[in-house]
DSSP file (Angstrom, degrees, kcal/mol; ACC not computed):
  #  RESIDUE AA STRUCTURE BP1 BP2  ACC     N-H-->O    O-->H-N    N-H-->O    O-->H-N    TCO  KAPPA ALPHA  PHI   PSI    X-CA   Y-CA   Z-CA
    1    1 A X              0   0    0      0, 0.0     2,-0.2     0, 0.0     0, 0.0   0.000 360.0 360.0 360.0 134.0 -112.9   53.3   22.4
    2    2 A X        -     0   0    0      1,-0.1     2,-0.4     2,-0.0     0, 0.0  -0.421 360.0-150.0 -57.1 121.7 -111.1   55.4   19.6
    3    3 A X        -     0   0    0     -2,-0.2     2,-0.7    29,-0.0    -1,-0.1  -0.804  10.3-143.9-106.2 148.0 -110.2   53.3   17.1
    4    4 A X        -     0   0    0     -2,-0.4     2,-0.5     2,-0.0    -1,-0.0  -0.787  12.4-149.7-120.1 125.8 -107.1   54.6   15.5
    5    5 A X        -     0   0    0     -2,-0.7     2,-0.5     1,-0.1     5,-0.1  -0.701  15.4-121.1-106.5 130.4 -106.3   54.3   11.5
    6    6 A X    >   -     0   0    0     -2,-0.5     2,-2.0     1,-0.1     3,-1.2  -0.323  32.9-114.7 -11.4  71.7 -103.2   54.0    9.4
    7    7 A X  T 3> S+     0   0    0     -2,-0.5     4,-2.5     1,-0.2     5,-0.5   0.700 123.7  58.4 -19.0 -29.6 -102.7   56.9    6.6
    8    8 A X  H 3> S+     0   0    0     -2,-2.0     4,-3.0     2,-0.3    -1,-0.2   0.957 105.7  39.9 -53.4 -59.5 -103.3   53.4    4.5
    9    9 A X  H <> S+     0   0    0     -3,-1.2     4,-0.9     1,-0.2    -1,-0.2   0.982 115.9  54.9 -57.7 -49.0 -106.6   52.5    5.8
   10   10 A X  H  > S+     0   0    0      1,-0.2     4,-1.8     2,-0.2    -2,-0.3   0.637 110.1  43.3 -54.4 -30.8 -107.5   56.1    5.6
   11   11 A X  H  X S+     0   0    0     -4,-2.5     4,-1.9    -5,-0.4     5,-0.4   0.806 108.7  57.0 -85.4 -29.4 -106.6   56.5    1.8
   12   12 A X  H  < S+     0   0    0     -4,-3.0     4,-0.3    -5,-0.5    -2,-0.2   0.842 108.8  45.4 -79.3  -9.4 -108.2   53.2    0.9
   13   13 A X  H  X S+     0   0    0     -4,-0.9     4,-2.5    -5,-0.2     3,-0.4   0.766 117.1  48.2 -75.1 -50.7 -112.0   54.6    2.6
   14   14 A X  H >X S+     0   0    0     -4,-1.8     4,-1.9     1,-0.3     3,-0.6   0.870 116.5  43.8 -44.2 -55.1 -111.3   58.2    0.7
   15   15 A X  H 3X S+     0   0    0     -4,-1.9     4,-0.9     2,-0.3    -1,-0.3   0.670 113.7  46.9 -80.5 -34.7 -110.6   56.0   -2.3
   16   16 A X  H 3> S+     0   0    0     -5,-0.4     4,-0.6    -3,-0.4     6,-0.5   0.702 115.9  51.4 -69.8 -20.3 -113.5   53.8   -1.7
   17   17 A X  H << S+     0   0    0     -4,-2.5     3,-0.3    -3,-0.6    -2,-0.3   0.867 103.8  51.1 -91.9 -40.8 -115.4   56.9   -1.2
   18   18 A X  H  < S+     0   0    0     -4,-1.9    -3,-0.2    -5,-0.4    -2,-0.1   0.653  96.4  70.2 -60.8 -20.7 -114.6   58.6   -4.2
   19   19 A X  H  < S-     0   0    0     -4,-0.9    -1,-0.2    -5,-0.2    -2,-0.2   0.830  84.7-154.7 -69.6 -28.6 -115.5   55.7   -6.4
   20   20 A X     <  +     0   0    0     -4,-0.6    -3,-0.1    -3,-0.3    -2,-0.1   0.546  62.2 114.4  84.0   8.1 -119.1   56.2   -5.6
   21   21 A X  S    S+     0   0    0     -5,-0.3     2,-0.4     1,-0.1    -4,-0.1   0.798  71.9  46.2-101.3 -12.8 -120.1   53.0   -6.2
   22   22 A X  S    S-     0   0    0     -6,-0.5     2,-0.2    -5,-0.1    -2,-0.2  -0.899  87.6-115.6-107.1 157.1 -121.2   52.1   -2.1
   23   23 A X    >>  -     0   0    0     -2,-0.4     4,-1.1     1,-0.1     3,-0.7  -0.369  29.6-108.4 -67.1 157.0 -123.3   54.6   -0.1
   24   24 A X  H 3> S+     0   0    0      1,-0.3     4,-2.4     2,-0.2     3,-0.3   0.818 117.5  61.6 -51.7 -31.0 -121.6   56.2    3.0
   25   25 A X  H 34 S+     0   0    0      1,-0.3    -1,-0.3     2,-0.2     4,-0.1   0.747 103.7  46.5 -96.6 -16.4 -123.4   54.5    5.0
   26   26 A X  H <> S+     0   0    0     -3,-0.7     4,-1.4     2,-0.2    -1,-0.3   0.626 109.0  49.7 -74.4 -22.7 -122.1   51.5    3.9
   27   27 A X  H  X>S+     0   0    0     -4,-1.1     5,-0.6    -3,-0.3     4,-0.6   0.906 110.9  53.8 -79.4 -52.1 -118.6   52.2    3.8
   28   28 A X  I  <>S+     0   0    0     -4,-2.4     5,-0.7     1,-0.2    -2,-0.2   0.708 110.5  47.1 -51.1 -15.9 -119.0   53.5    7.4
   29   29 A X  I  45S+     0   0    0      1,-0.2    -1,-0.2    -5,-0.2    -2,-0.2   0.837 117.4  43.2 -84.6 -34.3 -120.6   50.3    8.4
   30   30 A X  I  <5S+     0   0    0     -4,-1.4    -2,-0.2    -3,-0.3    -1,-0.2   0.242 128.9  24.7-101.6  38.0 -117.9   48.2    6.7
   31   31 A X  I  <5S-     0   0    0     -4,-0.6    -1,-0.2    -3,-0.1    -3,-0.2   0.194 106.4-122.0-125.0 -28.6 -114.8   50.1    7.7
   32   32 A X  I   < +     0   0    0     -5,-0.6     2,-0.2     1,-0.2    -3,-0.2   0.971  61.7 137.7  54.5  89.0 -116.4   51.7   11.1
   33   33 A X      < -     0   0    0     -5,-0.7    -1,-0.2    -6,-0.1     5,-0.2  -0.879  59.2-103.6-146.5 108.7 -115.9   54.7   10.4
   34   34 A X     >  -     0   0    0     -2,-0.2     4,-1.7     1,-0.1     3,-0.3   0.101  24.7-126.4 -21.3 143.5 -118.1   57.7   10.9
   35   35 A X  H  > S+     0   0    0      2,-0.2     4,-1.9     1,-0.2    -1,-0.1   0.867 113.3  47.5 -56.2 -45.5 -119.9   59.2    8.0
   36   36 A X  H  4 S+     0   0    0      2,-0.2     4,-0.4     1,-0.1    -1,-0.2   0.579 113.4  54.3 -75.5  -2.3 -118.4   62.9    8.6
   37   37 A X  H >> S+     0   0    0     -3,-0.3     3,-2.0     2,-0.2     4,-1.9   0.965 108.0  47.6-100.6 -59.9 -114.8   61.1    9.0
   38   38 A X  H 3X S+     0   0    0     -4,-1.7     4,-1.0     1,-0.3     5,-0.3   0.840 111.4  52.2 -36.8 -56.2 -115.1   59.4    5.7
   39   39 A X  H 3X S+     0   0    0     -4,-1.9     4,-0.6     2,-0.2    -1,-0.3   0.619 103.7  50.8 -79.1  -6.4 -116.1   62.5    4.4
   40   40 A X  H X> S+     0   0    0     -3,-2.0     4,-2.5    -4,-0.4     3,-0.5   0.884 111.8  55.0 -64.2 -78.5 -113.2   64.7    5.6
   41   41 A X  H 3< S+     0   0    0     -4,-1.9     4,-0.5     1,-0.2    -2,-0.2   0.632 106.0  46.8 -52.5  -7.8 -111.0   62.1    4.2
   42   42 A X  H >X S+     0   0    0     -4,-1.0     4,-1.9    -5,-0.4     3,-0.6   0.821 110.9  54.3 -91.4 -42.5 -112.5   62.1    0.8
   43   43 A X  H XX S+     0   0    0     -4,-0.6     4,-0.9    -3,-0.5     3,-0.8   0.989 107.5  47.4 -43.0 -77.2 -112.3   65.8    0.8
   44   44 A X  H 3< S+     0   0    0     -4,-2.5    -1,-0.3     1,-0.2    -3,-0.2   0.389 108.7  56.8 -71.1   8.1 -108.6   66.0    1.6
   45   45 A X  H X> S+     0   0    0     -3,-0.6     4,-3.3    -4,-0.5     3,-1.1   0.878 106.4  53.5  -6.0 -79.8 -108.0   63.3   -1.2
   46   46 A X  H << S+     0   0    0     -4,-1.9    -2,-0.2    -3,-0.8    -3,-0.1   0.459 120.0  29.6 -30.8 -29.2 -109.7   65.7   -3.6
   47   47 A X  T 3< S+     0   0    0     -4,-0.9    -1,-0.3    -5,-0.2    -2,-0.1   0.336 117.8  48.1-143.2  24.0 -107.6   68.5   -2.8
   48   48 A X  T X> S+     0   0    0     -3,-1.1     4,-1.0    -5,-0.2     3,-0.5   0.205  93.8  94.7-122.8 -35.1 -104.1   67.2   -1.7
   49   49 A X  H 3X S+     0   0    0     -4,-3.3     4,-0.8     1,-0.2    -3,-0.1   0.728  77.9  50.6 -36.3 -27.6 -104.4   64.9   -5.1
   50   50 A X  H 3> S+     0   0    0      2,-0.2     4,-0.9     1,-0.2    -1,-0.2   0.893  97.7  69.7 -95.8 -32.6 -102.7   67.0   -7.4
   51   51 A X  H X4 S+     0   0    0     -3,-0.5     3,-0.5     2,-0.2    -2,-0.2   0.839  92.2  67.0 -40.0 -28.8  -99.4   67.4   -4.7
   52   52 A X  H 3< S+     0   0    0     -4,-1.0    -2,-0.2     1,-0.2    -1,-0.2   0.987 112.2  28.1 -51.1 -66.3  -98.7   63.7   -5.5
   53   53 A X  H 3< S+     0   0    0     -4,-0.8    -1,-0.2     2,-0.1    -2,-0.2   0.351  85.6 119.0 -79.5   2.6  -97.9   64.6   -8.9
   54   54 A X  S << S-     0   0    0     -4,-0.9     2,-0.6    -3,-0.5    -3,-0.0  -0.397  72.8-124.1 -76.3 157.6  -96.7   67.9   -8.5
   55   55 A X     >  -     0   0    0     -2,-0.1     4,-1.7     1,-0.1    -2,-0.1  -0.913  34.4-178.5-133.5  75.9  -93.1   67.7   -9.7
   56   56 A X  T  4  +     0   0    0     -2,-0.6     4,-0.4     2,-0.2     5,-0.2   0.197  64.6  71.9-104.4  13.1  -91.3   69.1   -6.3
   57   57 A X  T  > S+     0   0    0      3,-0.2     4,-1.3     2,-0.1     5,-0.3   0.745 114.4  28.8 -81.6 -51.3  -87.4   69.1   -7.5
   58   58 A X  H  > S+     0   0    0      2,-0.2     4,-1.7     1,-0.2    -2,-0.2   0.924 116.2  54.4 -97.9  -6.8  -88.1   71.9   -9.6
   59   59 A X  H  X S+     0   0    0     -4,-1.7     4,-1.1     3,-0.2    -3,-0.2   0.982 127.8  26.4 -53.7 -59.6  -90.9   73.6   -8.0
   60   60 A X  H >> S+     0   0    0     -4,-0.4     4,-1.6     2,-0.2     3,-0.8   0.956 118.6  59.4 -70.7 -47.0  -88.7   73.8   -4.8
   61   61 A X  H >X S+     0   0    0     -4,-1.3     4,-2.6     1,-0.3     3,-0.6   0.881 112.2  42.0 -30.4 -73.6  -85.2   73.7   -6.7
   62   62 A X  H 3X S+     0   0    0     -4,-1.7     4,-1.7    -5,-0.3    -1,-0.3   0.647 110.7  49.8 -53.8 -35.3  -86.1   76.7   -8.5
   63   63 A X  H <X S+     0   0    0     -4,-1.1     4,-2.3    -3,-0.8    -1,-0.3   0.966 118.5  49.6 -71.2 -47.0  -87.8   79.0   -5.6
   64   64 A X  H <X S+     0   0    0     -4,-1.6     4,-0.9    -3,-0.6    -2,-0.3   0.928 104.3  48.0 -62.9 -83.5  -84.8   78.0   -4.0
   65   65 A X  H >< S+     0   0    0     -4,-2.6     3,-4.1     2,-0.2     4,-0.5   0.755 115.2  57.1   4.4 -96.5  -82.1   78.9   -6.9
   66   66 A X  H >X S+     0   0    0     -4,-1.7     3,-3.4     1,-0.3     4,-1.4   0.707 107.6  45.4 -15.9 -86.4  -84.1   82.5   -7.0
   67   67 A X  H 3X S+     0   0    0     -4,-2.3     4,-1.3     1,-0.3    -1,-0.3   0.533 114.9  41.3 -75.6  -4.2  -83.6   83.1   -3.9
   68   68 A X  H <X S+     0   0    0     -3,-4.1     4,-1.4    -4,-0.9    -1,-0.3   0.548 115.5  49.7 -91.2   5.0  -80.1   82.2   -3.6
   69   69 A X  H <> S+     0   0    0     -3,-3.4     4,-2.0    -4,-0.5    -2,-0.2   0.954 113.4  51.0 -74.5 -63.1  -79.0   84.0   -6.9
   70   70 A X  H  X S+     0   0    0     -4,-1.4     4,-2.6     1,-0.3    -3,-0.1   0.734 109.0  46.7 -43.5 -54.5  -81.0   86.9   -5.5
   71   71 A X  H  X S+     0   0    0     -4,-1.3     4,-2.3    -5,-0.3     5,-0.4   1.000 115.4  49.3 -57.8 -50.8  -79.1   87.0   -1.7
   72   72 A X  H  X S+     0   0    0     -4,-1.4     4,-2.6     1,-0.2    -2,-0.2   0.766 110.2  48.6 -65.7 -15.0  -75.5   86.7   -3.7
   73   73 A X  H  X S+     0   0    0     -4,-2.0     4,-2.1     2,-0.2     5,-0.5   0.948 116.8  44.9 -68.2 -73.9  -76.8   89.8   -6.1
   74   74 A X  H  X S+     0   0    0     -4,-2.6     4,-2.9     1,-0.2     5,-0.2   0.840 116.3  44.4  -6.2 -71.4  -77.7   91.5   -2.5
   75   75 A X  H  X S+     0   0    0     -4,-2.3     4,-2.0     2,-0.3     5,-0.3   0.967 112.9  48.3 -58.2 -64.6  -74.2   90.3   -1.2
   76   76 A X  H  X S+     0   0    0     -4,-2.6     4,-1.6    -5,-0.4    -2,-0.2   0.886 118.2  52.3 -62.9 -28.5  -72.0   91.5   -4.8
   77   77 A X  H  X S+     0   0    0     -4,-2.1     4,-2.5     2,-0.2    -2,-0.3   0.935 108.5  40.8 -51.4 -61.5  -74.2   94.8   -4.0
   78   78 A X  H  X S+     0   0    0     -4,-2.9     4,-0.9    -5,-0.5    -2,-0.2   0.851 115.2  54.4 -71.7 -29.4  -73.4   95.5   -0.4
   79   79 A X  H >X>S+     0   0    0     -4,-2.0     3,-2.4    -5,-0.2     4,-2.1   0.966 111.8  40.8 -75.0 -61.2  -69.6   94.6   -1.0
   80   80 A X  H 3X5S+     0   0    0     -4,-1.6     4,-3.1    -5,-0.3    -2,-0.2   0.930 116.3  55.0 -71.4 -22.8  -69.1   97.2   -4.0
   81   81 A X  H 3X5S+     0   0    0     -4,-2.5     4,-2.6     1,-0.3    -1,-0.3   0.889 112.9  42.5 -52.7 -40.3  -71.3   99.7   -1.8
   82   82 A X  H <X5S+     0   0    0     -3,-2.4     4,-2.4    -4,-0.9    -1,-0.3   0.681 108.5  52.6 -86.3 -18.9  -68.9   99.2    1.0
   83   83 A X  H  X5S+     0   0    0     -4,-2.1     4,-1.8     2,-0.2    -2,-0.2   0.879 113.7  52.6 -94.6 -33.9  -65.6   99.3   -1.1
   84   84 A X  H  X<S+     0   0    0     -4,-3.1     4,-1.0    -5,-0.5    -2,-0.2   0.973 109.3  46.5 -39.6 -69.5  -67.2  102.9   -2.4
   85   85 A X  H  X S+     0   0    0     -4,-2.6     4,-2.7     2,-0.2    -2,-0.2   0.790 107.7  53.1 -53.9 -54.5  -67.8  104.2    0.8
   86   86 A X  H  X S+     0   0    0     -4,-2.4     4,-2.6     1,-0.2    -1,-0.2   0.994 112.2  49.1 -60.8 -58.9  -64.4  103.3    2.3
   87   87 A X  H  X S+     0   0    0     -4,-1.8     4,-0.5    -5,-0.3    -2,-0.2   0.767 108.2  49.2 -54.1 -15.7  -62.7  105.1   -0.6
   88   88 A X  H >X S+     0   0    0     -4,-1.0     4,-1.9     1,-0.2     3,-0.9   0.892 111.4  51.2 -90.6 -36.6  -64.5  108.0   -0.4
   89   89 A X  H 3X S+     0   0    0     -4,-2.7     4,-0.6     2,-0.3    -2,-0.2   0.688 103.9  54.0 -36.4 -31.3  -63.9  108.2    3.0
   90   90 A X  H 3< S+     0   0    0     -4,-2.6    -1,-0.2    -5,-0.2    -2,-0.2   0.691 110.0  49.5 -75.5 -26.3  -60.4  107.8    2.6
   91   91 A X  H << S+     0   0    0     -3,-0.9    -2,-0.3    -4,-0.5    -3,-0.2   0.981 116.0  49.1 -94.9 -64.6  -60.4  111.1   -0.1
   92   92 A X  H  < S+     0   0    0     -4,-1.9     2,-0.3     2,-0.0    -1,-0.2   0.397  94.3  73.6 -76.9  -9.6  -62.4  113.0    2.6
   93   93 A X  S  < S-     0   0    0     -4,-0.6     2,-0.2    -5,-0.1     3,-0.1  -0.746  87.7-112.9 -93.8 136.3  -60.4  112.4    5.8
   94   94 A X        -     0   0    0     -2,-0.3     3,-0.1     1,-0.1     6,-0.0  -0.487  49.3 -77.3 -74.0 157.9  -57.0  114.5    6.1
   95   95 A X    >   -     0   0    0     -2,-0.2     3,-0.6     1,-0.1    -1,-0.1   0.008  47.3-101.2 -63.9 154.4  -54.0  112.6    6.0
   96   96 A X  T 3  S+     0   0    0      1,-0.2     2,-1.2    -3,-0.1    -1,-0.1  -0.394 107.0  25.1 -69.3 147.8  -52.7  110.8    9.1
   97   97 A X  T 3  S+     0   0    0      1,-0.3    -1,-0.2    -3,-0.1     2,-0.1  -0.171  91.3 107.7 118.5 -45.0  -49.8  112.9   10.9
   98   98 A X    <   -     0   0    0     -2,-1.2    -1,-0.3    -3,-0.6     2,-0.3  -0.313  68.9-133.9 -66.7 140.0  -50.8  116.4    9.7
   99   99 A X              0   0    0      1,-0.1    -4,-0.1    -3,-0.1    -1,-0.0  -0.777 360.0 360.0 -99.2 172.8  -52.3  118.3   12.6
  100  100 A X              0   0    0     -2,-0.3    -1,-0.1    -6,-0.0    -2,-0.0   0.197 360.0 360.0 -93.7 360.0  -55.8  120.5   11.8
């Protein structure tokens, strides 16, 4: 039967596995856990570690910010584009009433 583990249990074999100080084959006896499972989970320890600390108010804040400063520059563009366009449309159309 699949036995099915906790993120908890799972970080405390990576973390038993990354200390180096038992063999695999010993953590796999005393957790029962495959050797290649053990070793997945130590991997993605190793390379998900630095997201813990990653500082993700301004990482996100900021991509975020950018990209709403950015639409409302977009937006103050497309308005004055638009406010152009009607007036020069208005100087190029003959006046209402006159016939052609």
């Amino acid at each position: 039967m699949k036995k099915i583990f906790t993120p908890q249990q799972k970080a405390a074999v990576a973390l038993e596995a990354l200390k180096g100080e038992k063999s695999a084959a010993e953590i796999s006896s005393l957790y029962e856990v495959h050797s290649t499972q053990i070793k997945n989970w130590k991997n993605a320890l190793k390379e998900h570690a630095v997201d813990l600390f990653a500082d993700k108010r301004t990482k996100e804040g900021k991509t975020q910010e950018r990209l709403v400063e950015e639409l409302y520059r977009l937006l103050g563009r497309r308005e004055a584009e638009v406010a152009w366009l009607k007036k020069k449309l208005q100087l190029e159309l003959p006046p209402e009433g006159i016939p052609d």
